[in-house]
C-alpha positions in Angstrom: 0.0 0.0 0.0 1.1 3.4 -0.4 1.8 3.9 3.4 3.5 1.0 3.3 6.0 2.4 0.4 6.3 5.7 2.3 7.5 4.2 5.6 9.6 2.0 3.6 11.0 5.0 1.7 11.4 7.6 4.5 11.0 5.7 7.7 9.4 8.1 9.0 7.4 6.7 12.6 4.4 8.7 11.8 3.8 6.8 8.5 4.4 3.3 10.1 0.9 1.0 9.2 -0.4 -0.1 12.1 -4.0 -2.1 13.4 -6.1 1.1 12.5 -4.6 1.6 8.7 -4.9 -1.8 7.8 -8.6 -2.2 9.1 -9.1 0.4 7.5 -8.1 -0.8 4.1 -9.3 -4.2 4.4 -12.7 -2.4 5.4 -12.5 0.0 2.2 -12.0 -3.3 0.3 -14.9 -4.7 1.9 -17.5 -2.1 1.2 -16.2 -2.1 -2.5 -17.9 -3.3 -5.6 -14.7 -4.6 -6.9 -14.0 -7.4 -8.8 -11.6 -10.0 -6.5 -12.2 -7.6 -3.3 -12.0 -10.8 -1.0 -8.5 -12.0 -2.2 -7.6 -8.2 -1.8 -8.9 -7.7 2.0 -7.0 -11.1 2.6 -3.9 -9.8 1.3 -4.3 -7.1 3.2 -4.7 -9.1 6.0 -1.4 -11.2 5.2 0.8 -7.9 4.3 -0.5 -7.1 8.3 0.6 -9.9 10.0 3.6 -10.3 7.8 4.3 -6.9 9.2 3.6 -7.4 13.0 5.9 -10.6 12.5 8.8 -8.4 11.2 8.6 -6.4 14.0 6.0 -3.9 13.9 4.1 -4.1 16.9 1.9 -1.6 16.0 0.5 -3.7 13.2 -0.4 -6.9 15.8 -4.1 -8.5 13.9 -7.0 -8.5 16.0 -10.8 -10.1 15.9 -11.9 -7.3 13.8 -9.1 -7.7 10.8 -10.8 -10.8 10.6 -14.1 -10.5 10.8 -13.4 -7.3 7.8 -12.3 -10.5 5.3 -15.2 -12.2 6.0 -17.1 -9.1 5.4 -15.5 -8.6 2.1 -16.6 -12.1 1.1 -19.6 -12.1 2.8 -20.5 -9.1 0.4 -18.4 -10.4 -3.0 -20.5 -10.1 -6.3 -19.9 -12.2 -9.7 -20.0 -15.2 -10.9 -20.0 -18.6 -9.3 -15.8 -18.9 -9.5 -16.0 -15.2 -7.9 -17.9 -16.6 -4.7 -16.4 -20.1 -5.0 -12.6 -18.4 -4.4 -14.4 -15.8 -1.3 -15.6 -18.7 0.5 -12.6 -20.5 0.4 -10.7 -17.6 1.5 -13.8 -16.8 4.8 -13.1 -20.4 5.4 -9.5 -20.1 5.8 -9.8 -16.7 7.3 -12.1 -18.3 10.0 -10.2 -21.1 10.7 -7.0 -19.0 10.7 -8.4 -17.0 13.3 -9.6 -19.5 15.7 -5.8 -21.2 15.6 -4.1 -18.1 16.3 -3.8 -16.0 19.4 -4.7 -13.1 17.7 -8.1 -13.1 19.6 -11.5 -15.1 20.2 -14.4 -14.6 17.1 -16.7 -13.0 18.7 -20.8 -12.7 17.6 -20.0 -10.1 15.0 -17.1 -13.0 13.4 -19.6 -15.2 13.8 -22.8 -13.5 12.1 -20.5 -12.4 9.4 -19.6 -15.4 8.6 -23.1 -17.3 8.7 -23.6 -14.6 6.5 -21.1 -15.5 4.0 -22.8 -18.6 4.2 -26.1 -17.4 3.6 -24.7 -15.3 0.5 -22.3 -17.6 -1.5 -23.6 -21.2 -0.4 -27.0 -22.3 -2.7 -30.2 -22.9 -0.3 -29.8 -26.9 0.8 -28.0 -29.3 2.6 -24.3 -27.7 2.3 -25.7 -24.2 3.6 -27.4 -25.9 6.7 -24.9 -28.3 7.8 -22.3 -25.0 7.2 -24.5 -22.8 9.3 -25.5 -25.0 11.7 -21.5 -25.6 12.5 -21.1 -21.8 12.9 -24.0 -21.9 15.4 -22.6 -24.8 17.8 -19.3 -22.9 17.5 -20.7 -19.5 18.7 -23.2 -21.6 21.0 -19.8 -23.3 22.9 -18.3 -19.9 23.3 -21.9 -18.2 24.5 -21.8 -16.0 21.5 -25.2 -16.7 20.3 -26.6 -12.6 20.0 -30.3 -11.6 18.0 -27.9 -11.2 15.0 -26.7 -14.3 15.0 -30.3 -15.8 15.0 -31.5 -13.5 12.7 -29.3 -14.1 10.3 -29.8 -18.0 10.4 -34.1 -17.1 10.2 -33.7 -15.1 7.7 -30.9 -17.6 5.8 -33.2 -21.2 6.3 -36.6 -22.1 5.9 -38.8 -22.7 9.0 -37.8 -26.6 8.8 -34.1 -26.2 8.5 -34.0 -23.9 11.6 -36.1 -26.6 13.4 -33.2 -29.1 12.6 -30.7 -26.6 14.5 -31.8 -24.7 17.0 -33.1 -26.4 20.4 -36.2 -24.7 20.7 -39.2 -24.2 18.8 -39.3 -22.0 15.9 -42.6 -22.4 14.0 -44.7 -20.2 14.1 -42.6 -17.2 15.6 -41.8 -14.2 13.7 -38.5 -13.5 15.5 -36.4 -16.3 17.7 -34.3 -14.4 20.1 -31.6 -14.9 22.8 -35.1 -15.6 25.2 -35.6 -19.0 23.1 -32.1 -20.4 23.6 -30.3 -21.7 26.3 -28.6 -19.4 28.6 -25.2 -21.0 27.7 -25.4 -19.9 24.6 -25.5 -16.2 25.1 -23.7 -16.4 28.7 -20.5 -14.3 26.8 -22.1 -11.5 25.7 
């Protein structure tokens, strides 16, 4: 990035990238309409850790890096290889996170990426089993918020949300943290 060039050039400490310029260009990427912005927020994300690993302390990832890829796929546009290539970088974004020490998702990581699931994944089988995954991961770490739920009501039919969530669901408008377990939300 052009910060990046201008520390390199004049190493000058005020033009050093740190966490707050690089969420902010994997965010700009994110709320772009352009073509390949999920490989571009990921790069981002790489070119920031490869800088905290080189030294730069300032440039350390956190949660919300993170959860700006996912965003960035969660919001990619095109054609079928388009959305094929953002999933499969949210998927190794997620797991990514949850192996590093970089911070815990938390239910804005988690509704972001059922909602990449809900955007790039066809209605059926794959998009359940995929959502339903997200949801016993958030529901383990007591991330389960009214986004979170109303992403996966709004995402699956009335039977597939059945199949998933522990309470009953038919019938109701809007399922909220009141019709889960306490658990589930106990980390909020």
């Amino acid at each position: 990035t052009t910060l990046e060039r201008l520390y390199d050039t004049y190493q000058d400490s005020s033009m050093r990238p740190s966490v707050v310029s690089y969420c902010a260009a994997i965010n700009a990427w994110a709320k772009s309409k352009a073509f390949g912005k999920a490989r571009k927020a990921r790069e981002t994300l790489d070119r920031m850790i490869d800088a905290y690993k080189d030294g730069n302390e300032d440039a350390r990832p956190n949660v919300s890096a993170f959860t700006a890829v996912l965003n960035a796929c969660a919001f990619t546009q095109g054609d079928t290889v388009e959305k094929m290539e953002a999933l499969q970088i949210a998927t190794k974004t997620y797991k990514e996170l949850y192996a590093s020490d970089y911070g815990d998702p938390n239910q804005f990581t988690f509704a972001t990426f059922l909602r990449v699931c809900s955007n790039i994944i066809p209605p059926g089988p794959q998009r359940v089993s995929s959502m339903d995954s997200v949801l016993k991961q958030a529901a383990r770490q007591g991330k389960v918020d009214d986004l979170v739920l109303k992403i996966l009501q709004s995402s699956l039919s009335a039977e597939e949300l059945q199949t998933i969530l522990p309470c009953k669901t038919s019938g109701k408008k809007k399922i909220t943290t009141n019709d889960i377990p306490d658990d589930w939300s106990s980390s909020l």
